[in-house]
C-alpha positions in Angstrom: 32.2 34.7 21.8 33.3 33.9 18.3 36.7 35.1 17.6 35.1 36.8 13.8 32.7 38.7 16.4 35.1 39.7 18.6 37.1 41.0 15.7 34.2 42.7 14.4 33.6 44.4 18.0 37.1 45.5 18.1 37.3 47.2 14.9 33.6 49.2 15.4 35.2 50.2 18.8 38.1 51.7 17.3 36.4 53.1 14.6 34.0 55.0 16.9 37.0 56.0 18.9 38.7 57.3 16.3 35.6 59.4 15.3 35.3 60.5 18.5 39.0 61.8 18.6 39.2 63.6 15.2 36.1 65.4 16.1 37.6 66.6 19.6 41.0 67.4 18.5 39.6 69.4 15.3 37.3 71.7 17.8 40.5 72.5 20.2 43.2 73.0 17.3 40.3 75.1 15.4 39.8 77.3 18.4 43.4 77.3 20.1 45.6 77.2 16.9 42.9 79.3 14.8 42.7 76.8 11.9 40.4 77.2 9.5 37.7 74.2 10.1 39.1 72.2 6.9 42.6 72.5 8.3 41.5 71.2 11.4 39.6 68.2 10.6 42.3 67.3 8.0 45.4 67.4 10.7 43.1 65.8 13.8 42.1 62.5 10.7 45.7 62.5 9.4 47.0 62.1 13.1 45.0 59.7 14.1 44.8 57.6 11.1 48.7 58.0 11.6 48.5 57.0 15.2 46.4 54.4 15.0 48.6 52.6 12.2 51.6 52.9 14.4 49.5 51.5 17.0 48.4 48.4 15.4 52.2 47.8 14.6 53.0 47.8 17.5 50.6 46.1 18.7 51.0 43.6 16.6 54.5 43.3 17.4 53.8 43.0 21.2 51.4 40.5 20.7 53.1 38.3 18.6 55.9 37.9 21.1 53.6 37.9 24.5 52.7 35.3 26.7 49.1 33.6 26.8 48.1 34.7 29.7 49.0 38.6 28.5 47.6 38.0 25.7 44.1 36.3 26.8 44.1 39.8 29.0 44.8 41.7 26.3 42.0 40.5 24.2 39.6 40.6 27.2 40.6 44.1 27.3 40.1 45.2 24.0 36.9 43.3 24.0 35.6 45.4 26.7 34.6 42.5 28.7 34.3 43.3 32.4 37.4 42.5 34.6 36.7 42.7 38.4 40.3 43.1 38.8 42.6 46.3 38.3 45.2 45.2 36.2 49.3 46.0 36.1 49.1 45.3 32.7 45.3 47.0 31.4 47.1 50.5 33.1 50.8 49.7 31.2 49.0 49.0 28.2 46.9 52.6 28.3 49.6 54.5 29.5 51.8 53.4 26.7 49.3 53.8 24.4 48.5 57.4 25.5 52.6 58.3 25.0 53.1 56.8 21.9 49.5 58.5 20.5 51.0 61.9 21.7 54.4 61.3 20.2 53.1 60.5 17.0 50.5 63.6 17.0 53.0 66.2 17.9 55.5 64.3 15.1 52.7 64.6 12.8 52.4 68.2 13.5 55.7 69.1 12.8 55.7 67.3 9.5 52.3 69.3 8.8 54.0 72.8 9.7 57.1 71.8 7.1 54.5 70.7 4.2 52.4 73.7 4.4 54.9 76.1 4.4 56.6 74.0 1.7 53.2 74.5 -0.2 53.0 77.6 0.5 56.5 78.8 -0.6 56.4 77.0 -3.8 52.9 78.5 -4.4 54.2 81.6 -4.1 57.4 80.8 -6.5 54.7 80.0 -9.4 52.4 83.3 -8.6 56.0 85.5 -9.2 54.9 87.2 -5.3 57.3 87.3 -2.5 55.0 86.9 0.3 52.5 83.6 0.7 48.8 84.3 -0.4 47.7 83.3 2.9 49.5 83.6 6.2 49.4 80.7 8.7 48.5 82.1 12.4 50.3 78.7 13.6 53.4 79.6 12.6 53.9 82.5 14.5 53.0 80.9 17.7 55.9 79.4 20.3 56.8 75.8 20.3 55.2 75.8 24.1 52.3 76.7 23.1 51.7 74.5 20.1 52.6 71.1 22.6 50.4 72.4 25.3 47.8 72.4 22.5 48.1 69.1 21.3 48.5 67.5 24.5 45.0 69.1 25.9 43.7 67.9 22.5 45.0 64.2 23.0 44.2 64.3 26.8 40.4 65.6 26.3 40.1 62.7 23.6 41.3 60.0 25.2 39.9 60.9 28.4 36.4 60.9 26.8 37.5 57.6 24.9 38.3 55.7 28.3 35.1 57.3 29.7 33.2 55.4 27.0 34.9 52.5 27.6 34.4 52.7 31.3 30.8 52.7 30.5 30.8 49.7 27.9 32.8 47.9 30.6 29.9 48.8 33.5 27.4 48.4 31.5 28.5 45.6 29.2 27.5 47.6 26.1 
């Protein structure tokens, strides 16, 4: 295959991924954080725009300093071709992806909280009121809780993303 097609395939993969995750992890922070819908989608597509950024660094930065043979495997695996074997190296790679993902989310999160209630002070400043015009359930909820919400989030999506690509693999989609 080409290397511009293979490109091309890996980008509309991780586009569709990326879909698939924003639209997953909206749905459970909208219903287990009780965003409003707009608050949702905008935290689950700043994530993972976030996440996947970090990701392609470094992936990059892996890559760059790999062997061949890892890296013939590694663009086999991205590529979704078929690999009879179980690889070391295909479950490293999705395991380490899957941490730094989470790490960046719940990161992410916390820089959320800070921004909103940064907005929401100074909003309050300019309106001459002493309470916020509208009060954040989120805020009010334990740090436990909040992780054991984003990790169900990011383990539901990226379980239904290795589903898919489970099936592309199979089925050579």
């Amino acid at each position: 295959m080409e290397p511009n097609i293979l490109i091309a395939r890996i980008l509309l993969n991780r586009l569709l991924y990326l879909l698939i995750s924003i639209y997953i992890e909206a749905f459970i922070l909208r219903r287990n954080l009780r965003f409003t819908p707009r608050e949702s989608v905008q935290y689950a597509s700043v994530m993972n725009l976030f996440a996947e950024i970090i990701g392609c660094f470094v992936f990059f930065s892996i890559f760059s300093g790999a062997s061949r043979e890892f890296q013939a495997g590694l663009m086999l695996y991205l590529g979704r071709y078929p690999i009879n074997l179980v690889s070391f190296n295909r479950l490293y790679v999705t395991v380490f992806y899957f941490v730094l993902y989470l790490l960046v989310k719940l990161q992410g999160f916390e820089i959320f909280r800070i921004l909103v209630s940064q907005e929401e002070n100074s909003g309050a400043e300019i309106e001459g009121s002493k309470s916020p015009s509208r009060a954040y359930p989120i805020f009010f909820q334990g740090i436990v809780s909040r992780f054991r919400t984003i990790l169900r989030a990011h383990t539901v999506s990226y379980l239904v993303n290795l589903f898919i690509i489970l099936f592309q693999t199979e089925f050579q989609i």
